[in-house]
C-alpha positions as CSV (number, residue, x, y, z in Angstrom):
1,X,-7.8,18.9,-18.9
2,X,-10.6,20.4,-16.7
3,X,-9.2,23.7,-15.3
4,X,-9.2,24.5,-11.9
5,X,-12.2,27.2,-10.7
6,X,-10.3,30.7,-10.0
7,X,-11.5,30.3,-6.1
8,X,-9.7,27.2,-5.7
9,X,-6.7,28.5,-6.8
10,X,-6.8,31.4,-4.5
11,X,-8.2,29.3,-1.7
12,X,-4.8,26.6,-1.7
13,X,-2.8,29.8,-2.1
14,X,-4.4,31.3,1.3
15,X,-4.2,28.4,3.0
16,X,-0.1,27.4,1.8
17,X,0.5,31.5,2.9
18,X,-1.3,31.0,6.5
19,X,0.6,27.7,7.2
20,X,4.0,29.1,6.1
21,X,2.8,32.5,8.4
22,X,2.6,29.4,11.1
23,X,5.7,27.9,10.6
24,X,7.9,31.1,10.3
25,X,6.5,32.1,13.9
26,X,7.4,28.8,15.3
27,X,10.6,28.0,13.8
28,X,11.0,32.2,15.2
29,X,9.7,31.5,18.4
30,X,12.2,28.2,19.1
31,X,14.9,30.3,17.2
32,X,14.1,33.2,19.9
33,X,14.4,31.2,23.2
34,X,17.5,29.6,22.3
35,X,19.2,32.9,22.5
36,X,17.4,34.1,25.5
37,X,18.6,30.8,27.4
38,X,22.0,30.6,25.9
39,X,22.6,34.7,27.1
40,X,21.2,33.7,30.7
41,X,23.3,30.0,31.0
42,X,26.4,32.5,30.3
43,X,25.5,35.1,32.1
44,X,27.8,35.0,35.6
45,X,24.3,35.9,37.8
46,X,23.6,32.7,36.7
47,X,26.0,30.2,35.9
48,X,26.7,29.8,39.7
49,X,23.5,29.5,40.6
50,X,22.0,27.2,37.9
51,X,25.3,25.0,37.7
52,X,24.0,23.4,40.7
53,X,20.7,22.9,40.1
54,X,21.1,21.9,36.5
55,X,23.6,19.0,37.2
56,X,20.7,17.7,40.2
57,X,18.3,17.7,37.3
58,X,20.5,16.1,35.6
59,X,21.3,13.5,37.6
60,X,17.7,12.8,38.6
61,X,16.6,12.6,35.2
62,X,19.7,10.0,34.3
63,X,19.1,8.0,37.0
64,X,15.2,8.0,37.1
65,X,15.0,7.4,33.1
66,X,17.6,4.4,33.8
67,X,15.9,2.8,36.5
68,X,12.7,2.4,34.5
69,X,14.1,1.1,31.5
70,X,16.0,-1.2,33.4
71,X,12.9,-2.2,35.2
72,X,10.9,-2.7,31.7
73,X,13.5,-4.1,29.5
74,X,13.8,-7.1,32.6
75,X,10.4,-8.0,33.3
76,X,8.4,-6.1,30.3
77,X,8.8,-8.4,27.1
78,X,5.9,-6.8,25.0
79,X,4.4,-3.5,25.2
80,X,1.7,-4.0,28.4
81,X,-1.9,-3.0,27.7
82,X,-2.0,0.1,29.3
83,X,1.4,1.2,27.2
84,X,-0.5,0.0,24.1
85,X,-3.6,2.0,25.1
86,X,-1.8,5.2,25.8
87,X,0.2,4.9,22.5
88,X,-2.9,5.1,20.8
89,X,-4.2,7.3,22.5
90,X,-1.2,9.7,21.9
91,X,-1.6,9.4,18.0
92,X,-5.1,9.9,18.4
93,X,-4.7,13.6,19.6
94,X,-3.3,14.6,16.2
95,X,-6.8,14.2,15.0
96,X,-7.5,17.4,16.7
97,X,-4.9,19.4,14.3
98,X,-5.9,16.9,11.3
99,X,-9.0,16.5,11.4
100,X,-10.5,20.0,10.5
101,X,-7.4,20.8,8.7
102,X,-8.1,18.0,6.1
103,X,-11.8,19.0,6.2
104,X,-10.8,22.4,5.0
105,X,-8.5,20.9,2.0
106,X,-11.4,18.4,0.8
107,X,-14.1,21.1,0.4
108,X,-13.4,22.0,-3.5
109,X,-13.1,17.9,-4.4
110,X,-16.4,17.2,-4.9
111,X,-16.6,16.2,-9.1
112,X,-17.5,13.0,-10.1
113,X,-15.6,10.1,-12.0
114,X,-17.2,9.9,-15.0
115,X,-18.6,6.0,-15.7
116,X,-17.0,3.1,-18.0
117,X,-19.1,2.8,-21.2
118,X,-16.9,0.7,-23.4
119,X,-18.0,-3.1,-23.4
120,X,-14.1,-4.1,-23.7
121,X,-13.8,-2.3,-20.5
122,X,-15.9,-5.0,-18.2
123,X,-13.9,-7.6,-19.6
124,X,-11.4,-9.7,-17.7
125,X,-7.7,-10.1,-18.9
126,X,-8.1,-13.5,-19.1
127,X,-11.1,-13.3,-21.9
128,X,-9.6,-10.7,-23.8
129,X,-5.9,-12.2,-24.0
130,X,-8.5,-15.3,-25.4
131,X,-10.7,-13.1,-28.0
132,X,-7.2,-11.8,-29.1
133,X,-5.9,-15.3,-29.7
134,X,-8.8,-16.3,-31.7
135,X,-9.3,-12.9,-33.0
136,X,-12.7,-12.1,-32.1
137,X,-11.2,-8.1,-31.4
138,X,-7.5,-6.8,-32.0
139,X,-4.9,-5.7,-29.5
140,X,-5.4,-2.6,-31.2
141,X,-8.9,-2.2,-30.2
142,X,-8.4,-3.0,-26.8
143,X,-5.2,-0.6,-25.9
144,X,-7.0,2.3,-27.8
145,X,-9.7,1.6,-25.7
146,X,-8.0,1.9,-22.4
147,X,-6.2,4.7,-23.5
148,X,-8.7,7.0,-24.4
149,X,-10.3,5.8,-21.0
150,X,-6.9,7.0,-18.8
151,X,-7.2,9.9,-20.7
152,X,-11.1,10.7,-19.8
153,X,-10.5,9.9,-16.0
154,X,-6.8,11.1,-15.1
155,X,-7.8,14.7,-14.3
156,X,-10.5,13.4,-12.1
157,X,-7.9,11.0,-10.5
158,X,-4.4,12.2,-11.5
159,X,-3.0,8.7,-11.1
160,X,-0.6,8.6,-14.0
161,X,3.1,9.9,-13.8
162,X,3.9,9.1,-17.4
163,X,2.3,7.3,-20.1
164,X,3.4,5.4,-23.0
165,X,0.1,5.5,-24.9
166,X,1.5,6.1,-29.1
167,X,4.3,3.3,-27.9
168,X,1.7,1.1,-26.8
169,X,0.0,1.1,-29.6
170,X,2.6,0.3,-32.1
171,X,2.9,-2.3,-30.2
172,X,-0.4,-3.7,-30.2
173,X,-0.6,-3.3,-34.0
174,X,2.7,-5.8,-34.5
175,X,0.7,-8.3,-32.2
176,X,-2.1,-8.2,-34.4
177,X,0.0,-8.5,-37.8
178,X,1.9,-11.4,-35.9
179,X,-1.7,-13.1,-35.1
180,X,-3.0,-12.5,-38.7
181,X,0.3,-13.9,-40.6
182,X,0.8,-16.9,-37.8
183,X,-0.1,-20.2,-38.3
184,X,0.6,-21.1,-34.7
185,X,-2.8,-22.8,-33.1
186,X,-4.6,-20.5,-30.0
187,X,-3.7,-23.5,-27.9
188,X,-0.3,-23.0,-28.7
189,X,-0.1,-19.0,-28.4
190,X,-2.2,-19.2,-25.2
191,X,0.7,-21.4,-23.8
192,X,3.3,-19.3,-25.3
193,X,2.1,-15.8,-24.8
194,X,-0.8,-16.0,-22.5
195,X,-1.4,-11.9,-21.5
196,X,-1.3,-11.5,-25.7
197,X,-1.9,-8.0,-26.6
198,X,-3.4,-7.2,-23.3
199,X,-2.4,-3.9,-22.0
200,X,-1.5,-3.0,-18.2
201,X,0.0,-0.6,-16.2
202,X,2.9,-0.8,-13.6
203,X,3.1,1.3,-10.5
204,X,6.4,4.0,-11.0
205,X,8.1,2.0,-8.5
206,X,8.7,-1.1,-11.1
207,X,11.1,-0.1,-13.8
208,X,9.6,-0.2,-17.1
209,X,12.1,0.6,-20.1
210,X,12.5,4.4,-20.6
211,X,9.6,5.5,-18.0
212,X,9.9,7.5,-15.0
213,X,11.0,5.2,-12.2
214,X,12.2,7.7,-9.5
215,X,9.4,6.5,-7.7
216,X,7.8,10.0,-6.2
217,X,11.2,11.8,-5.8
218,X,12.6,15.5,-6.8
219,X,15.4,15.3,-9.1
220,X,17.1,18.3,-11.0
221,X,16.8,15.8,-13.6
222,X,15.0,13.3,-15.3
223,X,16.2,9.4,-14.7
224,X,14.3,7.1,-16.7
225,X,15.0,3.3,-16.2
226,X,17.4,1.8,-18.2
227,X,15.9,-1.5,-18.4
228,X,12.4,-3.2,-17.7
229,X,12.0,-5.2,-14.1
230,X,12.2,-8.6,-14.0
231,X,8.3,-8.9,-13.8
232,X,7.7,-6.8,-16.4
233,X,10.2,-8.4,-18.5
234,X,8.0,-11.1,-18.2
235,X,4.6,-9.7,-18.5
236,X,6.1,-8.4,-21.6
237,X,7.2,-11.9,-22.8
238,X,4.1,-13.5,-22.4
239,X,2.7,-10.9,-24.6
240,X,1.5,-7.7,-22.7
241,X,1.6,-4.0,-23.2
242,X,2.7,-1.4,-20.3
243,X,0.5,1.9,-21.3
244,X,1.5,3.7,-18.3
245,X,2.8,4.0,-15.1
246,X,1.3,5.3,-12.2
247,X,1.7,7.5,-9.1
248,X,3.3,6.2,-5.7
249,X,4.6,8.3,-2.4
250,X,8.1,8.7,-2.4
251,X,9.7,5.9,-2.1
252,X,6.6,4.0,-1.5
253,X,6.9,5.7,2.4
254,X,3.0,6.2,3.0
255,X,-0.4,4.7,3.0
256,X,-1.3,7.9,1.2
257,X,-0.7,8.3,-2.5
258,X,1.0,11.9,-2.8
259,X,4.6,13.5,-3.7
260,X,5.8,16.2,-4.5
261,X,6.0,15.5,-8.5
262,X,2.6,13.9,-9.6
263,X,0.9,15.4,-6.3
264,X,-2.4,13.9,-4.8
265,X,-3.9,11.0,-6.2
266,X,-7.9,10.7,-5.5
267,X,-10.2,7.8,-5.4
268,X,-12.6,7.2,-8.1
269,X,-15.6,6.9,-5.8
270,X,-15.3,10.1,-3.8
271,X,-12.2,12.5,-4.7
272,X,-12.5,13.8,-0.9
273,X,-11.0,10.3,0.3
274,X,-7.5,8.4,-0.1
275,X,-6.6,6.2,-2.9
276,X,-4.2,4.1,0.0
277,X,-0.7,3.4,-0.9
278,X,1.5,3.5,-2.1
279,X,-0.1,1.2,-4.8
280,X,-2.7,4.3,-4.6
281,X,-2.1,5.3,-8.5
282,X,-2.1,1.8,-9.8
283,X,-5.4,1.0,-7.8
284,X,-7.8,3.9,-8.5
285,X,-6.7,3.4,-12.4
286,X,-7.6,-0.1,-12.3
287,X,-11.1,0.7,-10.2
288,X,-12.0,3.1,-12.6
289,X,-11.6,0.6,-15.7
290,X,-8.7,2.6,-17.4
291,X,-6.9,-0.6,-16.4
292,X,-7.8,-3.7,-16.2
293,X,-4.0,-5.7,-14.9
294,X,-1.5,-4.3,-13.2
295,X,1.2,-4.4,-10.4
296,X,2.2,-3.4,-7.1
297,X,4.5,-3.6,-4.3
298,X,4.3,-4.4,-0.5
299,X,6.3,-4.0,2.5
300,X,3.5,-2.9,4.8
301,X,0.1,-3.6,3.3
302,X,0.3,-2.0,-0.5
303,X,-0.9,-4.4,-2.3
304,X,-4.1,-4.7,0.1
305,X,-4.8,-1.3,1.2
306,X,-5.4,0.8,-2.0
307,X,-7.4,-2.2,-3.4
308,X,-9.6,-2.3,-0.3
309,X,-10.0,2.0,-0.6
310,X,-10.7,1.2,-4.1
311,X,-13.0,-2.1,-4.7
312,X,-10.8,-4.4,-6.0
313,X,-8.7,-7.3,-5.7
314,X,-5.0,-7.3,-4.6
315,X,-2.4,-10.2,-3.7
316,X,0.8,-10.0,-1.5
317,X,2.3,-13.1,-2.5
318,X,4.4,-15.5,-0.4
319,X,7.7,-14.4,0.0
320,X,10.3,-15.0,-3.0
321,X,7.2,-15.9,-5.1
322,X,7.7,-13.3,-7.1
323,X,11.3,-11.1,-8.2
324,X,11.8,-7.8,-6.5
325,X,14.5,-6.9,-9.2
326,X,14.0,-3.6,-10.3
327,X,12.2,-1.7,-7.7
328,X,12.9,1.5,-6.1
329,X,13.4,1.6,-3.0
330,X,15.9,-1.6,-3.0
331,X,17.6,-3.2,0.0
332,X,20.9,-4.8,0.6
333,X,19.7,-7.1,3.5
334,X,19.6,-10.8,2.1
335,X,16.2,-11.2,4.5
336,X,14.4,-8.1,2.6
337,X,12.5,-10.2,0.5
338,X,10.6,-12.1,3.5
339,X,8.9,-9.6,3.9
340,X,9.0,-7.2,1.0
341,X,7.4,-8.5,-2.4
342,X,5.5,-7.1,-5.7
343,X,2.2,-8.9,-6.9
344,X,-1.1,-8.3,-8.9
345,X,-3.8,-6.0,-8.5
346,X,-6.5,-6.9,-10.7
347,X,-10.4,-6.1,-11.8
348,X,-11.4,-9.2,-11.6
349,X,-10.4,-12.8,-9.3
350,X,-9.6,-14.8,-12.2
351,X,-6.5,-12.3,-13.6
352,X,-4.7,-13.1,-9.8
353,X,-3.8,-16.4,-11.2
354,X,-2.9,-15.8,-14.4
355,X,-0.6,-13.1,-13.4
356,X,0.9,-15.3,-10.8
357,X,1.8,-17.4,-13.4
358,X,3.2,-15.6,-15.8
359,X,5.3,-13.3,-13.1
360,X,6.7,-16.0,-10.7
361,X,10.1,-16.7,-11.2
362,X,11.7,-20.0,-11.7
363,X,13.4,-20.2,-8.7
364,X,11.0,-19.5,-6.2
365,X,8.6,-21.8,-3.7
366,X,6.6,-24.0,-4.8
367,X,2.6,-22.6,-5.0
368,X,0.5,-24.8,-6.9
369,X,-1.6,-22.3,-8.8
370,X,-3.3,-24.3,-11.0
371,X,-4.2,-27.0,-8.1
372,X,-7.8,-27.0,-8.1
373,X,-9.4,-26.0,-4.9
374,X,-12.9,-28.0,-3.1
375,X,-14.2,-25.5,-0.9
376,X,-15.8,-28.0,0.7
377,X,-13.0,-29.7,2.3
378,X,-11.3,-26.2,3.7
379,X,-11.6,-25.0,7.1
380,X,-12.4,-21.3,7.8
381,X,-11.2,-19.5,10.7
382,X,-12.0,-15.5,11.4
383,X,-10.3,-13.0,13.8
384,X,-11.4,-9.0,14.1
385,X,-7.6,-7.9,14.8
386,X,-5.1,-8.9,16.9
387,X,-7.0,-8.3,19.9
388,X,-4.6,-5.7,21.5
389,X,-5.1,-2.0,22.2
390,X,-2.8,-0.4,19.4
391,X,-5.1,-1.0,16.8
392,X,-8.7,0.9,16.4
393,X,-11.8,-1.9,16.4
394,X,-13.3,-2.7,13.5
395,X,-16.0,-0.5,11.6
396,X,-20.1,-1.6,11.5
397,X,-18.9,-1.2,7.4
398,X,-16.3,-3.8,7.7
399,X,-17.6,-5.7,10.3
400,X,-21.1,-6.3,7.8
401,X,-19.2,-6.9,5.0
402,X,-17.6,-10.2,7.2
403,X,-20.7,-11.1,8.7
404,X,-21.8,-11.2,5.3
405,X,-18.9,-13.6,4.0
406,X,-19.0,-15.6,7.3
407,X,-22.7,-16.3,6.5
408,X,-22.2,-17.2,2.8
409,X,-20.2,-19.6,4.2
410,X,-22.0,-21.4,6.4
411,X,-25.8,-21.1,4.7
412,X,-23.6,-22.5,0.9
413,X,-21.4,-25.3,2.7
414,X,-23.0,-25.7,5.7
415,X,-19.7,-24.7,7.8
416,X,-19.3,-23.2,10.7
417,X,-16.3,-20.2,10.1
418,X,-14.6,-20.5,13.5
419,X,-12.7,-17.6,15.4
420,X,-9.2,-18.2,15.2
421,X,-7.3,-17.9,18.7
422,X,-4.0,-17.7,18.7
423,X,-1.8,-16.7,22.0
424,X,0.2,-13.6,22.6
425,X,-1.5,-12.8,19.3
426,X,-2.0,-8.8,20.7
427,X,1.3,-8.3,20.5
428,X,1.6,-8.5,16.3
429,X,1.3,-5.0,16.4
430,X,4.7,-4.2,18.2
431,X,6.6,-7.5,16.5
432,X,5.4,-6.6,13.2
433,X,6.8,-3.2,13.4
434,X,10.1,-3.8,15.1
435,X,11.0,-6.8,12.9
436,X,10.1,-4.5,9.6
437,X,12.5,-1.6,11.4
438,X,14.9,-4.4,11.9
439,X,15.7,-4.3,7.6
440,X,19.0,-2.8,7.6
441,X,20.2,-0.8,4.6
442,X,16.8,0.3,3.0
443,X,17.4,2.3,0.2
444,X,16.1,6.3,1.9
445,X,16.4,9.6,1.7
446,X,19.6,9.8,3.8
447,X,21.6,6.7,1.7
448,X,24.8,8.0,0.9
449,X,24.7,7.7,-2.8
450,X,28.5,6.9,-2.6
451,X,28.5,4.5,-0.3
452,X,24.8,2.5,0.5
453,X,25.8,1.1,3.9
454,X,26.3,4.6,5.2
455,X,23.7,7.4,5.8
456,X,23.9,10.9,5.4
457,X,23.4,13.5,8.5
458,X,19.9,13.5,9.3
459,X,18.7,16.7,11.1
460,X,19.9,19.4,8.2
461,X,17.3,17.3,6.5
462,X,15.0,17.2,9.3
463,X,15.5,21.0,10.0
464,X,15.1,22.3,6.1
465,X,11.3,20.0,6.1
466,X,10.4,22.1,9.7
467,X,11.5,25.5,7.9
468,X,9.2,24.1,4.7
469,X,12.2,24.0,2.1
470,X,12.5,20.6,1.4
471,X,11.5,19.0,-1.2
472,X,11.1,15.3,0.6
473,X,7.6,14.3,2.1
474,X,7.5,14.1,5.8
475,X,7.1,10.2,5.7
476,X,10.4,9.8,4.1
477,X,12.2,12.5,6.5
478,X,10.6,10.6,9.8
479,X,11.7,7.6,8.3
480,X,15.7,8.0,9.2
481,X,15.4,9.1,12.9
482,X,12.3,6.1,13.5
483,X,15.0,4.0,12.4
484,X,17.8,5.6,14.6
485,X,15.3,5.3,17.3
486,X,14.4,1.1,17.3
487,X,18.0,0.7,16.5
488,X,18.8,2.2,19.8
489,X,16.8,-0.4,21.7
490,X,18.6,-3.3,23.4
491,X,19.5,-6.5,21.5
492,X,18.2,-8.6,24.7
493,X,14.7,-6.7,24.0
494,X,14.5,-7.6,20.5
495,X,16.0,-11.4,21.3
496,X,12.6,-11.7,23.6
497,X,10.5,-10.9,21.4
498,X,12.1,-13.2,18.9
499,X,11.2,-15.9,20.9
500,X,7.5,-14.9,21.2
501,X,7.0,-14.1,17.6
502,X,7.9,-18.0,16.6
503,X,5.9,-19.2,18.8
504,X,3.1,-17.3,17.0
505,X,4.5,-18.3,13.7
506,X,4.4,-21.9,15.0
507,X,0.5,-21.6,16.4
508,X,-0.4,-19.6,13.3
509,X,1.1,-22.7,10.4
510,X,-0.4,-25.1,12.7
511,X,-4.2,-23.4,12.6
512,X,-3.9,-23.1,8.9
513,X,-2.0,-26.1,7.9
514,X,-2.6,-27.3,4.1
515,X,-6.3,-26.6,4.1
516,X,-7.7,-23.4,5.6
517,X,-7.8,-20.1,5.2
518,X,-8.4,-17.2,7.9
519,X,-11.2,-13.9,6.9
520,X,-8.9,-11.1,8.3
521,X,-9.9,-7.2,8.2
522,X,-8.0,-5.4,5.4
523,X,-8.2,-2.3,7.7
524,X,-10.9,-1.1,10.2
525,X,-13.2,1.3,7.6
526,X,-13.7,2.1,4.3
527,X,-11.6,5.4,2.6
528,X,-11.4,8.1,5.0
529,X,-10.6,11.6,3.6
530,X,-7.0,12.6,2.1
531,X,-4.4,12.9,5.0
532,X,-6.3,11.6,8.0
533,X,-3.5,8.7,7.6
534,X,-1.2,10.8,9.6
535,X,-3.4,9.9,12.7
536,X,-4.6,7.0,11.8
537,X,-1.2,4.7,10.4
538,X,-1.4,2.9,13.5
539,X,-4.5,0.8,12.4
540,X,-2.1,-0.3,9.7
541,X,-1.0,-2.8,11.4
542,X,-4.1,-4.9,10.3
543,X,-1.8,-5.6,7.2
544,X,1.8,-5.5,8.3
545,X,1.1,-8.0,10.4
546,X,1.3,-10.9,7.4
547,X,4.3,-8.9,6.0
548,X,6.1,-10.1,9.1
549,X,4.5,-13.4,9.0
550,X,5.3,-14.3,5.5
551,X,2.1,-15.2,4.3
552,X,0.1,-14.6,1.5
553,X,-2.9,-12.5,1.5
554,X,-5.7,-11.1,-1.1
555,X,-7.9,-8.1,-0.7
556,X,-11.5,-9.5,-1.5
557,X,-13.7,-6.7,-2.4
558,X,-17.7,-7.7,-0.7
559,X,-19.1,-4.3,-2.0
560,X,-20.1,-0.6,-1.0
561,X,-21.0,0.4,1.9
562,X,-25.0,2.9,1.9
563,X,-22.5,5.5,1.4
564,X,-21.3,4.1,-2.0
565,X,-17.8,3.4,-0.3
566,X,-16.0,0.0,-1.1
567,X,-15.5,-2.1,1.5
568,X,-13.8,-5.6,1.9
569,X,-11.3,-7.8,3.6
570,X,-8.0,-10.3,3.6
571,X,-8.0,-13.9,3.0
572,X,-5.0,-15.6,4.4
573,X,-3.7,-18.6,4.1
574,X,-0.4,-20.6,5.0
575,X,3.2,-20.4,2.8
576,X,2.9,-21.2,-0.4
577,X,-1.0,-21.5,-0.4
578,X,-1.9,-18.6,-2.4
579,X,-4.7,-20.6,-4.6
580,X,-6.7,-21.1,-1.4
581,X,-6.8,-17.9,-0.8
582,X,-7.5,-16.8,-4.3
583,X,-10.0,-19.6,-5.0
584,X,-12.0,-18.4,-2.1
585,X,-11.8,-14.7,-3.4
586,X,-13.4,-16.0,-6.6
587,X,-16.4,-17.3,-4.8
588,X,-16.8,-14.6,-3.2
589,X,-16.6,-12.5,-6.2
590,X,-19.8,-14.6,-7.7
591,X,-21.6,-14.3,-4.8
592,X,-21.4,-10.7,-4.1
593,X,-20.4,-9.4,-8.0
594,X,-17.1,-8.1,-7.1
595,X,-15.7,-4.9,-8.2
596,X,-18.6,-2.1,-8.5
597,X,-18.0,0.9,-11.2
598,X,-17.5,4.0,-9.3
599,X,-20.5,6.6,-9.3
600,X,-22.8,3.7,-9.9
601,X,-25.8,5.6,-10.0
602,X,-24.5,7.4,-13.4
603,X,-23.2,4.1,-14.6
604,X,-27.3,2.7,-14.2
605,X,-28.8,6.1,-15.5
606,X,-26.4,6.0,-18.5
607,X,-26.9,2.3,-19.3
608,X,-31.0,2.7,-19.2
609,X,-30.6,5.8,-21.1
């Protein structure tokens, strides 16, 4: 482990002792006023005199605030342009406290991820689960490898909550004295064990057997999971190896990848900038070979988000594809897994299918996986965003790297990739949220462990994360009065809206149909630097859109930007047509090579050497 340099330490210490300085003389200062106004309101000079006044206000306010609404909940259905505009624009202005703030905490993360150099590393999962089966190299061989790997790059990346590594490789060694003392055919084990000695890694989130699984929370005490989750249970019957699991915000709240337990997690191409989330841990491990399968959850664009940050591929299923048994957070609302699922995050294209395979369970849709795809015969539609004023436009980054799949397209098949226009499309944005804050019963920080449908008082909670003595990230504490406030909205709004949001449904499943697939940005740049998500979690609606939708969507990796940054986008496709989508990632993935190791300059320099 690589010890932090003596200035660094004193440098965070500084910086924790000036913001607490900060928060003391605010949380003073409110503390303060209150008693100057509560001695004048009883004061008899002037409860006469304000007791007028102050029920005028009052009434003025009441009625004015009344007459709006009323005025916008009758003839407003969506959120009008200028509203959307201003909205940004109001998040925006937090980038003038973020931005240098985050500046400030990025200067010391400047060391680089060291390169893969192990051959077994740039192999897929589907060639070594095959030279396991015919025993061309040994389970053993393999986990060791990716072992000693998460322990060269986790203190560059600190991406691993707990690991399982001696466990692992017991393991490994019984699958290779089962290979060598079974007469069973490779045909045969490929169909009966088809991830065969193949290690992975599952983000904390996913119960695996004995591991961590309180998913980036403070307990007095340790709670590891009791049993494995239904996926795991059956990556682990068709053969593979959990060696770890991996870092996630609490409770998977956040599109950045930090709690208070593991801490930050970095990415493996510039430690200054995010790993995503909350699949940040499990991506950046994967990106920086120390894994090469593993998986994810997604309720608002995890499975797609760290991938993109992190140059790889990623798959949100469609919905019920895939068991959400055994995931923390869980949900009592029967309609939870519309739009809440776990999926694959892999190295390479080819491992998407293979893991969808093995993972689905048997009572979900119908996705023919193994269908094969002619991508001559699909149609290809494009769209930049939703068109509306929410959302920040596109980056030249991303908007090269689709340019550059548009024209692969059209100078390989000679098709034309036509924009996609669908109406009341800019509105996505405010559906996909209030439909998502719709979920009742969430598993959160304020569930009443005694009774789930009930919720603890929120603003002790809220007031002990102002004061800076909680021990809950500020996602998670937001999360319970955001969902006090959209419940507060009128059912007539939300019925509306309803009615717009199927006819998009309608005009989307139309488009698409059976045989096309839509090139959709992931999100509007590449990585930005740590924390800079707390102004920017609006453009996250790029990928929470389909979450509301239903329909499955894989990250596609096209590359690194000049400043060595990955970049990609989605492909989307209708219900239950995830091998379009996936068939077009692989093409892709020949055409432009796919994931890139991080630092590749060292990674040429050391293989010339």
């Amino acid at each position: 482990m690589i010890k932090k340099s003596f200035f660094g330490v004193w440098f965070r210490a500084i910086l924790v002792i000036i913001c607490r300085v900060i928060l003391i003389i605010l949380s003073s200062s409110v503390y303060h006023t209150f008693i100057v106004v509560e001695i004048l309101l009883n004061s008899i000079v002037f409860q006469q005199r304000l007791a007028k006044i102050l029920n005028q206000i009052n009434y003025v306010l009441i009625s004015g605030v009344t007459t709006v609404f009323q005025i916008f909940s009758k003839k407003t259905i969506m959120m009008n342009p200028l509203m959307q505009w201003l909205l940004r624009f109001l998040v925006s202005l937090l980038a003038i406290i973020v931005y240098p703030l985050t500046y400030l905490l990025n200067l010391r993360r400047n060391r680089k991820c060291p390169p893969p150099r192990n051959p077994i590393l740039f192999k897929s999962a589907t060639t070594l689960a095959m030279m396991i089966r015919n025993k061309q190299i040994t389970s053993e061989d393999v986990v060791r490898a990716y072992v000693e790997r998460c322990k060269e790059v986790n203190p560059y990346l600190n991406a691993i909550v707990e690991p399982r590594y001696e466990i692992a490789i017991r393991e490994a060694k019984s699958i290779d004295k089962m290979i060598s003392s079974n007469d069973r055919s490779t045909e045969m084990l490929e169909k009966e064990f088809p991830l065969l000695g193949v290690p992975m890694t599952v983000k904390e989130s996913i119960a695996v057997e004995g591991m961590s699984n309180d998913s980036g929370t403070v307990y007095p005490y340790r709670k590891p999971a009791t049993k494995d989750a239904e996926i795991v249970r059956l990556a682990r019957a068709a053969g593979a190896i959990p060696i770890a699991v991996t870092n996630a915000p609490q409770l998977c709240m956040n599109w950045e990848t930090y709690n208070n337990v593991t801490g930050l997690t970095m990415n493996p191409y510039d430690q200054k900038r995010t790993a995503g989330g909350s699949s940040g841990g499990e991506s950046v491990l994967i990106a920086a070979a120390a894994s090469v399968i593993g998986v994810g959850s997604d309720i608002a664009g995890s499975l797609r988000l760290p991938p993109m940050f992190n140059g790889i591929f990623g798959h949100k299923p469609t919905p019920r594809l895939l068991s959400s048994e055994g995931h923390v957070p869980d949900c009592l609302d029967p309609d939870f897994d519309e739009y809440f699922t776990l999926g694959p995050i892999t190295r390479y294209a080819e491992d998407l299918t293979l893991l969808l395979k093995v993972l689905r369970q048997p009572t979900g849709p119908e996705v023919p996986l193994e269908k094969p795809v002619d991508l001559t015969r699909l149609k290809y539609y494009y769209m930049e965003g939703d068109g509306g004023y929410v959302l920040n436009k596109i980056g030249p980054d991303v908007r090269k790297a689709m340019d550059k799949a548009k024209a692969y397209i059209n100078s390989t098949y000679n098709l034309d990739v036509q924009k996609l226009q669908i109406e009341n499309i800019h509105h996505m944005w405010e559906i996909s949220v209030r439909v998502l804050f719709k979920i009742k019963h969430v598993r959160n920080i304020y569930t009443d462990p005694k009774e789930r449908e009930q919720l603890i008082s929120m603003w002790p909670v809220v007031l002990k994360k102002f004061l800076g003595m909680s021990d809950h990230n500020l996602t998670c504490v937001a999360y319970g009065p955001a969902q006090k406030f959209f419940d507060s909205l009128p059912d007539r709004y939300y019925k509306k809206l309803l009615s717009i949001f199927e006819q998009i449904k309608r005009d989307i499943a139309k488009a698409l149909s059976d045989n096309a697939v839509l090139f959709f940005p992931t999100y509007p740049n590449p990585a930005h630097l740590h924390y800079r998500i707390f102004y920017k979690f609006l453009d996250c609606g790029y990928l929470t859109i389909f979450n509301a939708l239903g329909l499955p969507s894989t990250n596609c990796p096209l590359g690194l930007t000049d400043n060595g940054l990955p970049v990609g986008m989605q492909i989307v496709s209708n219900r239950c047509n995830d091998h379009l989508t996936i068939a077009v990632a692989k093409e892709f993935e020949k055409a432009f090579g796919g994931w890139v190791p991080p630092n590749k300059e060292v990674f040429e320099s050391v293989k010339t050497a």
